[in-house]
C-alpha positions in Angstrom: 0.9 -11.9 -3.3 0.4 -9.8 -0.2 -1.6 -11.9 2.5 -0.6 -9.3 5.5 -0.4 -6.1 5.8 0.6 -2.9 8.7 -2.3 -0.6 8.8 -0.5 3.3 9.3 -1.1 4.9 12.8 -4.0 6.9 11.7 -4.9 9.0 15.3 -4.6 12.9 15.5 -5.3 15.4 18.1 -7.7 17.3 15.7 -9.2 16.4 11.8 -6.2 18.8 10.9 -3.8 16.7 12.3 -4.8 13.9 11.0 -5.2 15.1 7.4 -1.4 16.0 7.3 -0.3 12.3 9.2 -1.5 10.2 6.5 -2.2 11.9 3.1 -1.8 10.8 -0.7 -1.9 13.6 -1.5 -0.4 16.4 0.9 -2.3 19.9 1.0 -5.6 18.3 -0.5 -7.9 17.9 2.7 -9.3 14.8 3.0 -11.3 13.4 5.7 -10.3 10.3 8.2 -12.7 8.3 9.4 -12.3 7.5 13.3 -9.9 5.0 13.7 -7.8 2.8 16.1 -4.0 3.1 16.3 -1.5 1.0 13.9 -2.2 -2.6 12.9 0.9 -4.7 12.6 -1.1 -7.6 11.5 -3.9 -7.4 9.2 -5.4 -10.0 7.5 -7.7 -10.6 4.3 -11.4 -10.2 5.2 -10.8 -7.5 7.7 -11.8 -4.2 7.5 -9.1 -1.4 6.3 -9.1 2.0 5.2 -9.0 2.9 1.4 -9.2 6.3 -0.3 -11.4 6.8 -3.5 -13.8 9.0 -5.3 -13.5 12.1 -6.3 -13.2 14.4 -4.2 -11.1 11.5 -2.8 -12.3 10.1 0.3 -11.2 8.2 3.1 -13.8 5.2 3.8 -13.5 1.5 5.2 -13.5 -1.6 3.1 -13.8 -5.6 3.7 -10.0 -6.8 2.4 -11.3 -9.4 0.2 -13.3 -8.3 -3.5 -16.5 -9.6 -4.2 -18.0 -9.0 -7.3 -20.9 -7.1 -7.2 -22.9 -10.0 -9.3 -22.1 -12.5 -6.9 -25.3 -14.2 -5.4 -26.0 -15.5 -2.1 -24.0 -14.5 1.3 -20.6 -13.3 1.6 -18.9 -16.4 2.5 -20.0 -17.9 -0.5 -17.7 -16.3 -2.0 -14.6 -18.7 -2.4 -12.3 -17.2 -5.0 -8.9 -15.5 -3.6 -10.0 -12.2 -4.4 -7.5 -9.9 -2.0 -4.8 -10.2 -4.5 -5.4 -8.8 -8.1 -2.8 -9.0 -10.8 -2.7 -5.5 -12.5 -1.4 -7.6 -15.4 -4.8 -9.2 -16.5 -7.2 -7.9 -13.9 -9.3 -6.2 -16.1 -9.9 -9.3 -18.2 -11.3 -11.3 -15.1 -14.7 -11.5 -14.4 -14.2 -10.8 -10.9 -12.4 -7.6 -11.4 -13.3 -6.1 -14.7 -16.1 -3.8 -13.5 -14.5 -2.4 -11.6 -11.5 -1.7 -13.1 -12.0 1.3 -14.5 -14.5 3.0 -12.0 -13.4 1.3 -9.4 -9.2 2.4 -8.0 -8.7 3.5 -4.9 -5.4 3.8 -2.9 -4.6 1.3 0.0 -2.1 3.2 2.8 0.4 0.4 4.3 3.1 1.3 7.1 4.8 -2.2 5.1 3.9 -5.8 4.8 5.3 -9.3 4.8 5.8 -12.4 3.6 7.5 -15.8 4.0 10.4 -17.7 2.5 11.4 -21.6 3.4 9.9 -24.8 3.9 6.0 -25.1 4.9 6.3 -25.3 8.9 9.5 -24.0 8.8 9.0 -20.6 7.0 10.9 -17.6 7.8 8.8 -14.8 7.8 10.4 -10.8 6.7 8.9 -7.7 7.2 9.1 -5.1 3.5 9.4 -1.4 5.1 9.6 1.7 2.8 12.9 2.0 1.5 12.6 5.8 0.9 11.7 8.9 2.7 8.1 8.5 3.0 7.0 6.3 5.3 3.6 5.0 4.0 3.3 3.0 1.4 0.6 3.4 -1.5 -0.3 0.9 -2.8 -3.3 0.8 -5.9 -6.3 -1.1 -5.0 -9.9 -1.7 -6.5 -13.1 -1.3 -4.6 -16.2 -3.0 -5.2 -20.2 -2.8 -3.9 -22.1 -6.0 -3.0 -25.1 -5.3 -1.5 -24.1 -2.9 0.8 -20.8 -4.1 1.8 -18.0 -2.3 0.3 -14.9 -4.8 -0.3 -11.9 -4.7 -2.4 -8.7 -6.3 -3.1 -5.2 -4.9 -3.8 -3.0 -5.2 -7.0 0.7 -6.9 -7.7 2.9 -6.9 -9.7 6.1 -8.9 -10.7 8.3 -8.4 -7.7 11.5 -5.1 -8.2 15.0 -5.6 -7.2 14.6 -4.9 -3.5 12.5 -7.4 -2.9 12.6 -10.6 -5.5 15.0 -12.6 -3.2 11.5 -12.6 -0.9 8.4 -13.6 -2.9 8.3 -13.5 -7.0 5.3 -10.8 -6.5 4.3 -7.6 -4.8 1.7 -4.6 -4.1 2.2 -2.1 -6.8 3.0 0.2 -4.8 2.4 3.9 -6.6 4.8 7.2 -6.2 2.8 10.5 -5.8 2.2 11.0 -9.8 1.2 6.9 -10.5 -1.4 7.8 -7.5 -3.4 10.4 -9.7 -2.6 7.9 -13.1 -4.0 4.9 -11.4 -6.8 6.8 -10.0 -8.0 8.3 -13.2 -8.6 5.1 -14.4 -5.5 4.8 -17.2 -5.3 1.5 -18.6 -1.3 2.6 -19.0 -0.4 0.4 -15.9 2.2 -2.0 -16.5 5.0 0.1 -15.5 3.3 1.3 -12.3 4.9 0.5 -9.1 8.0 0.0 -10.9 10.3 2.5 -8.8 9.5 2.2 -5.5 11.8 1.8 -3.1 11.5 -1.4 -0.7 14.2 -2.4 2.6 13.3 -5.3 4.6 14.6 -8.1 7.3 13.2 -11.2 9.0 11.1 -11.6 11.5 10.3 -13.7 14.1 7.4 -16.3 13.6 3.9 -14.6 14.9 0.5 -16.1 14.8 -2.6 -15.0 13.1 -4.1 -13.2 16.4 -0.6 -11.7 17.2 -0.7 -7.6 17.3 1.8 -5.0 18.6 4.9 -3.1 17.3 7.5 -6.2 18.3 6.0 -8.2 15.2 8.3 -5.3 13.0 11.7 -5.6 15.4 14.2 -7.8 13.5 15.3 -11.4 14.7 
């Protein structure tokens, strides 16, 4: 599971800078919707950036799927859908339209997540491990109405990160990014060699923001 998230600096001087910052694909142009500086602390049912389409394109997204057959208003909507398991997603009803049609890439500077007792939990930020700094990590996107939402995938947690939480993003290398966009049903190996690092924390609350929520205890 993957409950918070850092959102990349995305801010350049020019469209050209900003192309090259924050890329899945460096020296294909794609185009950055105006954006805020880094987010240390997002949280499901905020907005976020995704990338999608083809041509891909950069374009913002509720973080939390739903369906595009749900009826009534959004918070209606009651099932946990900003986690996805890439294991059986496409069976669920929730996510199977949108499985194949549906990927998109989700850009994270990390995330975290908690270990210990419940009002004693430790939390530990997960940072990239290798040299580049953004994470990738696969994602669905789905219309309702005219709200785009979507939810990201995990996986059965690596070696890096296990002695955390028993799940993570799948988070994609530069060739799983263009598999898992094409809409392969080959998946079950994705996010398998990524590189994760990572350290505790100390104890921030939902409204907290600002790079000190990264600096280790």
């Amino acid at each position: 599971m993957c409950g918070r998230f850092i959102e990349p600096d995305l801010i350049g001087t020019d469209q050209e800078h900003s192309e090259t910052k924050i890329n899945p694909f460096p020296g294909q142009p794609v185009i950055i919707p105006p954006r805020g500086p880094c987010r240390y602390n997002v949280a499901p049912t905020q907005d976020i950036l995704i990338f999608g389409g083809s041509p891909l394109v950069a374009i913002e997204a509720r973080w939390w799927l739903v369906p595009s057959w749900h009826k009534g208003e959004v918070k209606d909507w009651k099932a946990t859908t900003f986690n996805a398991r890439i294991e059986d997603a496409k069976d669920k009803p929730s996510f199977r339209a949108v499985w194949r049609h549906g990927r998109c890439l989700i850009p994270m500077g990390g995330y975290y997540e908690w270990t210990g007792k419940k009002g004693h939990k430790q939390p530990h930020v997960i940072l990239s491990g290798g040299n580049e700094p953004t994470l990738w990590a696969a994602g669905l996107a789905s219309l309702w109405n005219d709200l785009l939402t979507c939810t990201m995938m995990t996986r059965a947690a690596n070696a890096d990160v296990e002695g955390i939480h028993h799940r993570m993003p799948v988070i994609l290398n530069i060739n799983e990014r263009e598999a898992w966009l094409s809409g392969s049903d080959d998946v079950q190996e994705l996010g398998s060699e990524v590189r994760l690092r990572h350290h505790p924390v100390k104890r921030f609350g939902a409204r907290d923001e600002g790079p000190e929520l990264i600096e280790r205890e």
